[in-house]
C-alpha atoms as a printed R data frame, in Angstrom:
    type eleno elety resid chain resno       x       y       z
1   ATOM     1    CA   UNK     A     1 -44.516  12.407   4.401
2   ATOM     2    CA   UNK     A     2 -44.397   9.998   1.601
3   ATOM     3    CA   UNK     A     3 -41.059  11.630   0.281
4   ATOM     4    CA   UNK     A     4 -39.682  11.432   3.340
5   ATOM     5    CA   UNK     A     5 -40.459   7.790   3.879
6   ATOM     6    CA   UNK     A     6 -38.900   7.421   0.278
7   ATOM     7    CA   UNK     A     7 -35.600   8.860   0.947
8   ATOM     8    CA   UNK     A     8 -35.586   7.237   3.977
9   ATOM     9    CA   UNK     A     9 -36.012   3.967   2.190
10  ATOM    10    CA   UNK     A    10 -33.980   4.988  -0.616
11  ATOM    11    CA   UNK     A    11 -30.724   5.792   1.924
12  ATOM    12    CA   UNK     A    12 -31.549   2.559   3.937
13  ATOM    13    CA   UNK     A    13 -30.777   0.558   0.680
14  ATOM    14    CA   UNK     A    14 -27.792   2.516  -0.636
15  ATOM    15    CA   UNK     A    15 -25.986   2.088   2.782
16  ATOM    16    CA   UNK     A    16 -26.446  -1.701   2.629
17  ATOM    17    CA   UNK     A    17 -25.024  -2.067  -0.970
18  ATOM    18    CA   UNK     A    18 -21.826  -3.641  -0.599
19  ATOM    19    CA   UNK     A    19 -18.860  -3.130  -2.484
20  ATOM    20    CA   UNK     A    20 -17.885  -6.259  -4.466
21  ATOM    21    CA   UNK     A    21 -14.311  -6.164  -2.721
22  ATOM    22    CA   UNK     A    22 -13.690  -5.228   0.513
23  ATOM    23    CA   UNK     A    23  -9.891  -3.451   1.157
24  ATOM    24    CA   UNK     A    24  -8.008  -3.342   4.613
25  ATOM    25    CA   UNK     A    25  -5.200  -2.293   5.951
26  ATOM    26    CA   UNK     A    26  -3.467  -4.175   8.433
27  ATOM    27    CA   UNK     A    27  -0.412  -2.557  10.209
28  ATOM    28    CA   UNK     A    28   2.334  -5.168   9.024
29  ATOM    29    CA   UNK     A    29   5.492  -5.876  10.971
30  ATOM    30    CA   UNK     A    30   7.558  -6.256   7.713
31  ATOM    31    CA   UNK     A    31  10.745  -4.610   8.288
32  ATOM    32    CA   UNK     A    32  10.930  -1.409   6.728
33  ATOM    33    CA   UNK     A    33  14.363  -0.175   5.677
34  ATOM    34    CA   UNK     A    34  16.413   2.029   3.672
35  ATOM    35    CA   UNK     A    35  17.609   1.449   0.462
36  ATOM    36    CA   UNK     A    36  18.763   2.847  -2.617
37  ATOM    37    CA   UNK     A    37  17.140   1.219  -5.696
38  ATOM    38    CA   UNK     A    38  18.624   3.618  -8.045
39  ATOM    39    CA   UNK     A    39  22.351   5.615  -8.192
40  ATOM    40    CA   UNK     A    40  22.266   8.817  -6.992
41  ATOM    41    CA   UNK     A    41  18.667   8.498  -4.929
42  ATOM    42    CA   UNK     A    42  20.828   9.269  -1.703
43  ATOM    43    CA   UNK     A    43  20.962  13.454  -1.854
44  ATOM    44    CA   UNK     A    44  22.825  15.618   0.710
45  ATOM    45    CA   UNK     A    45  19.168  16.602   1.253
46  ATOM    46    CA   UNK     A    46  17.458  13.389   1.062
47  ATOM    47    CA   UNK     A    47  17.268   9.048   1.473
48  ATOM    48    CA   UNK     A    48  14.762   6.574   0.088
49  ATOM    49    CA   UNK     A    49  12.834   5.083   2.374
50  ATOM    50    CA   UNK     A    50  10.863   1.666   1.492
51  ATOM    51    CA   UNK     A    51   7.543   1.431   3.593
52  ATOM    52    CA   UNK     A    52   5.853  -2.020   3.669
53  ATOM    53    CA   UNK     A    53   1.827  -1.530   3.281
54  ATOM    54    CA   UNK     A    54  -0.338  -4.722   3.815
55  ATOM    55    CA   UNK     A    55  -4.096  -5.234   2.882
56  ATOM    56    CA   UNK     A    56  -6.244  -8.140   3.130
57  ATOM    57    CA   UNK     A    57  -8.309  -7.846  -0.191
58  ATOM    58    CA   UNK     A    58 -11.634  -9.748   0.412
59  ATOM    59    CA   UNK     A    59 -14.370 -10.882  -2.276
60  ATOM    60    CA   UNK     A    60 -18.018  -9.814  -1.604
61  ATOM    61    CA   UNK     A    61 -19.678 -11.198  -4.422
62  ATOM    62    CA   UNK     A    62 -19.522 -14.342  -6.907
63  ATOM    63    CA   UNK     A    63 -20.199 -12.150 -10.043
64  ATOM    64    CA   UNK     A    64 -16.261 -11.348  -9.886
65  ATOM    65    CA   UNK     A    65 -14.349 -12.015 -13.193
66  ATOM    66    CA   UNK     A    66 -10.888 -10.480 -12.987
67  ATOM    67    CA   UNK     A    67  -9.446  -8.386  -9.849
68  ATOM    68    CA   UNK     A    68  -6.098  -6.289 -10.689
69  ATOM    69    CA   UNK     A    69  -3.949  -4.001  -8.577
70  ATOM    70    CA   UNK     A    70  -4.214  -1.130 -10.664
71  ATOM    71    CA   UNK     A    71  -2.192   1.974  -9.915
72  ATOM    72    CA   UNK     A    72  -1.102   3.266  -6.224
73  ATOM    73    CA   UNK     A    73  -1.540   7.402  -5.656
74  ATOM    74    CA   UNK     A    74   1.040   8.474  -3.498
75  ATOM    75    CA   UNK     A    75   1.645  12.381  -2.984
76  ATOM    76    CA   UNK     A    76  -0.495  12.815  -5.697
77  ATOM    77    CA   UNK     A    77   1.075  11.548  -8.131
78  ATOM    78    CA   UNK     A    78  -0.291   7.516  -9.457
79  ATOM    79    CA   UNK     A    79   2.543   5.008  -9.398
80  ATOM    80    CA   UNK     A    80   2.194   2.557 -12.277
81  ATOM    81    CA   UNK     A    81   5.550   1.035 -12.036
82  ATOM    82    CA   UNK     A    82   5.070  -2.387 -10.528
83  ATOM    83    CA   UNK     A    83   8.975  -2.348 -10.147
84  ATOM    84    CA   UNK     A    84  10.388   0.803  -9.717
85  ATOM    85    CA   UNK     A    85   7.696   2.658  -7.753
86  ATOM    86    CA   UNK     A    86   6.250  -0.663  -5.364
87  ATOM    87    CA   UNK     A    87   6.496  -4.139  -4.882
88  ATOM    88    CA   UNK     A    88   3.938  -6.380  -4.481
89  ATOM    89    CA   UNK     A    89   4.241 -10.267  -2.582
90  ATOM    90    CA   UNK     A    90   2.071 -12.686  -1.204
91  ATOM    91    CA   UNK     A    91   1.892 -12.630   2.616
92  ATOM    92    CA   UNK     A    92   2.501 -16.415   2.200
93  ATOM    93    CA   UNK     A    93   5.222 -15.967  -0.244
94  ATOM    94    CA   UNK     A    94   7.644 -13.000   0.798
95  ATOM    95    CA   UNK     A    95  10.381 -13.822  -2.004
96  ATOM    96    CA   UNK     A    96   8.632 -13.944  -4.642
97  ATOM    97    CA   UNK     A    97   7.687 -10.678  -6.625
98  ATOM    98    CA   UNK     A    98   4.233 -10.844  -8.317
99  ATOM    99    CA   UNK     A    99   1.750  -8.501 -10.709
100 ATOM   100    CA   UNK     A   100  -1.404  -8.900  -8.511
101 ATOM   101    CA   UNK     A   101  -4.182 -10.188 -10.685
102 ATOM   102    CA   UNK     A   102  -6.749 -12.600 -10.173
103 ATOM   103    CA   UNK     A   103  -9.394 -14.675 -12.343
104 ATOM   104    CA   UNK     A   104 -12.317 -16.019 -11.649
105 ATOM   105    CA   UNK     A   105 -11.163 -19.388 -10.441
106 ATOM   106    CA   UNK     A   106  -8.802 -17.669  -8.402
107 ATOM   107    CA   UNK     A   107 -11.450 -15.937  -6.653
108 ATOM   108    CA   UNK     A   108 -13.490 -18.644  -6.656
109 ATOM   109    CA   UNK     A   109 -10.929 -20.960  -4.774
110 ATOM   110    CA   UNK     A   110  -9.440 -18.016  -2.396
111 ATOM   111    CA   UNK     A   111 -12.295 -15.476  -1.073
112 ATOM   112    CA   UNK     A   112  -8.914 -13.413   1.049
113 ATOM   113    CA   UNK     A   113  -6.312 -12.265  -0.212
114 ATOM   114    CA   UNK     A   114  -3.437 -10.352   1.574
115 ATOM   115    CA   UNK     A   115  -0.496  -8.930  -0.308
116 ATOM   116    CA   UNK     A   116   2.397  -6.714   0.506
117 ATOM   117    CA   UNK     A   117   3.533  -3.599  -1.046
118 ATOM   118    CA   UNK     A   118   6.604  -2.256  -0.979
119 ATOM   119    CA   UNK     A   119   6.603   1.403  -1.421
120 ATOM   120    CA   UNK     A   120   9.919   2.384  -3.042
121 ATOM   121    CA   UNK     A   121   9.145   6.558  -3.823
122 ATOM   122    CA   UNK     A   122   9.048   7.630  -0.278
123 ATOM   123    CA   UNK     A   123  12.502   9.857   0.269
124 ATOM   124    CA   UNK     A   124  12.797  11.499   3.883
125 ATOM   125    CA   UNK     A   125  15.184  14.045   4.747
126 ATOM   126    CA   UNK     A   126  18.961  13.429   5.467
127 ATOM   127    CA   UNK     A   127  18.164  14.824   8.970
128 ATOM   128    CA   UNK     A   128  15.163  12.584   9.459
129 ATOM   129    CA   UNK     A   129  17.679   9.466   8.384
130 ATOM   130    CA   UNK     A   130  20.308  10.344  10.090
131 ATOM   131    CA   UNK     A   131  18.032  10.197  13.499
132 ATOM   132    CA   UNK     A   132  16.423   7.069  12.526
133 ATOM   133    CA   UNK     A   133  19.633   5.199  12.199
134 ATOM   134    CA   UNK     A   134  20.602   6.641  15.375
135 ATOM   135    CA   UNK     A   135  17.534   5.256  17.236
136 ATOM   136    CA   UNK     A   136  17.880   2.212  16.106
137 ATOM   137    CA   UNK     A   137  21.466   2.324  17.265
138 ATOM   138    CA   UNK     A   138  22.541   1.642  13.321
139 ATOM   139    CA   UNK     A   139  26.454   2.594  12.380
140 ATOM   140    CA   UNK     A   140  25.908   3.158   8.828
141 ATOM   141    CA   UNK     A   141  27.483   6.552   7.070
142 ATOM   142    CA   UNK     A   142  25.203   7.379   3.483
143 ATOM   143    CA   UNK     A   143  28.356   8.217   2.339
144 ATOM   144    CA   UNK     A   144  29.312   4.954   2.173
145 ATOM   145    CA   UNK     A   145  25.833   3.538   1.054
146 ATOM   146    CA   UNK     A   146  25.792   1.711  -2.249
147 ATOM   147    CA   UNK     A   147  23.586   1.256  -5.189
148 ATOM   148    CA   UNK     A   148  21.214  -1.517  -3.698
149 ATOM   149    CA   UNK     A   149  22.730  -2.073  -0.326
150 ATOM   150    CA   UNK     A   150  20.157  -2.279   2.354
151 ATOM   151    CA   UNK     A   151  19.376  -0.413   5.802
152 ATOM   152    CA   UNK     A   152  16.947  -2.479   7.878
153 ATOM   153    CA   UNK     A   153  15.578  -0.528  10.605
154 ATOM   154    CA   UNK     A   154  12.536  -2.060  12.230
155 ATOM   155    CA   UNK     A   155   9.020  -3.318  11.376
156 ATOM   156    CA   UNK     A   156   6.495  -1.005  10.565
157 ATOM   157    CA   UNK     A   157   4.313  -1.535  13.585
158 ATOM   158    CA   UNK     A   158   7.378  -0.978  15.573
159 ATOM   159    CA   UNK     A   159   7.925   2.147  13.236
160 ATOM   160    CA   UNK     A   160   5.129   4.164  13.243
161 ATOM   161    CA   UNK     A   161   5.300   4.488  17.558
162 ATOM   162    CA   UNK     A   162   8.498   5.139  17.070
163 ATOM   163    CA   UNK     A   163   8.319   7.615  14.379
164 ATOM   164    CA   UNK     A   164   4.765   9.797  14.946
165 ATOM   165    CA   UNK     A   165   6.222  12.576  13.364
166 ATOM   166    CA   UNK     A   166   7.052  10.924  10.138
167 ATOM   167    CA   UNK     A   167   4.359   9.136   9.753
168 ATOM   168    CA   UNK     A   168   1.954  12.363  10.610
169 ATOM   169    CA   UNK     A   169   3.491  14.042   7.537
170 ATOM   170    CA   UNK     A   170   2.855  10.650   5.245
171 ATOM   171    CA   UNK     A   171  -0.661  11.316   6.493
172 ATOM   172    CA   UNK     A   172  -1.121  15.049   5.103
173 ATOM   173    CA   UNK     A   173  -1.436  13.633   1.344
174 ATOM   174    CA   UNK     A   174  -4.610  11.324   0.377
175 ATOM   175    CA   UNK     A   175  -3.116   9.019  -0.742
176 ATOM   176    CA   UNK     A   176  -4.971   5.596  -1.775
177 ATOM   177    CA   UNK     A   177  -4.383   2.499  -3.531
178 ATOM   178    CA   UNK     A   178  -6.857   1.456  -6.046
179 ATOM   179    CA   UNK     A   179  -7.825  -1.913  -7.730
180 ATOM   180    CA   UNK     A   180  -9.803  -2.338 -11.301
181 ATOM   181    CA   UNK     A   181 -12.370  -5.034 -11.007
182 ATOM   182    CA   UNK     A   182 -14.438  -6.978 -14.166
183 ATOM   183    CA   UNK     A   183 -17.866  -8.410 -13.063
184 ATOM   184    CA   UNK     A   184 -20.262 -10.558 -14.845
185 ATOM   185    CA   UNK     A   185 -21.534  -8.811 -17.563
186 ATOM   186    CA   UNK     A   186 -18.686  -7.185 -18.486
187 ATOM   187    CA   UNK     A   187 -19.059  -4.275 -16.338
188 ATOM   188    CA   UNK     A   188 -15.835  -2.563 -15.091
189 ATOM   189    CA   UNK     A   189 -15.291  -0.721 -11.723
190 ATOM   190    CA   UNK     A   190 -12.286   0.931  -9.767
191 ATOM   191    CA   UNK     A   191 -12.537   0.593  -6.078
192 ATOM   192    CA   UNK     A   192 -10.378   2.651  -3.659
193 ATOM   193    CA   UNK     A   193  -9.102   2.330  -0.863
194 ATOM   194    CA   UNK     A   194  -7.778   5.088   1.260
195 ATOM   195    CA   UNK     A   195  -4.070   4.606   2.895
196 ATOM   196    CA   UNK     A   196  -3.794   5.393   6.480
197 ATOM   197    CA   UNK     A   197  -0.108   5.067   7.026
């Protein structure tokens, strides 16, 4: 009985600890669109398509030193390319391209954070983008797409209803973004955050 009331206990206490960030995702209505970053990304078989993720990054704890966006996993594979894989902005500050780090003042000063990302490694089939640019009545021919020119269908709210089946197959892969955290002391942590697409 006394083991019992010890794991009990034990379980009680673990389930209350609290992470010293809280991550979540809030379904953005940032436009997400189509467009080729890099020559030759637009395939016969496939098209780039940027998804904008947004996450309100909250601080749990005052013993927070340094808080870093440190590496996205998408399909498995860990994008560390704060340029060519994602984008990261300010909610408050759309234009304006930023490494997401913050120091202690920082955090002392702002307790919520919400950034953008900008996922640029997400390619969907020529079929897939050819009926996306038809639902959003779009006149566009890949063809004639340039290096850098820009598709913008919709936001991603608006999106994802539109688009289930897309977004069902995003789904399939765990994919996660993950942030690096100092606390007081100099302990390090990585805390992760599923993405639910």
């Amino acid at each position: 009985m006394k083991k019992l009331v010890t794991f009990i206990f034990l379980t009680f206490i673990s389930c209350n600890v609290k992470e010293p960030i809280s991550i979540k995702e809030i379904i953005s209505d940032e436009i997400v669109t189509i467009r080729p970053d890099y020559p030759k990304t637009v395939t016969k078989d496939s098209v780039p398509i940027t998804i904008p993720l947004e996450f309100e990054i909250t601080s749990n704890t005052k013993d927070l030193r340094k808080l870093n966006l440190y590496f996205i996993s998408i399909n498995n594979e860990r994008l560390l390319d704060d340029i060519a894989d994602y984008q990261t902005y300010y909610k408050e500050n759309k234009t304006e391209r930023i490494f997401f780090s913050l120091n202690k003042d920082e955090l002392e000063v702002k307790k919520k954070n919400h950034i953008i990302i900008k996922l640029r490694t997400q390619m969907i089939s020529r079929k897939d983008a050819e009926i996306i640019l038809k639902k959003y009545n779009i006149k566009r021919s890949f063809e004639n797409l340039k290096f850098r020119d820009t598709i913008k269908l919709t936001g991603y709210n608006q999106f994802r209803k539109d688009n289930p089946t897309l977004i069902e197959g995003f789904r399939k892969v765990n994919d996660s973004i993950v942030f690096s955290i100092l606390l007081k002391g100099g302990e390090r942590i990585h805390v992760s955050q599923k993405i639910s697409w």
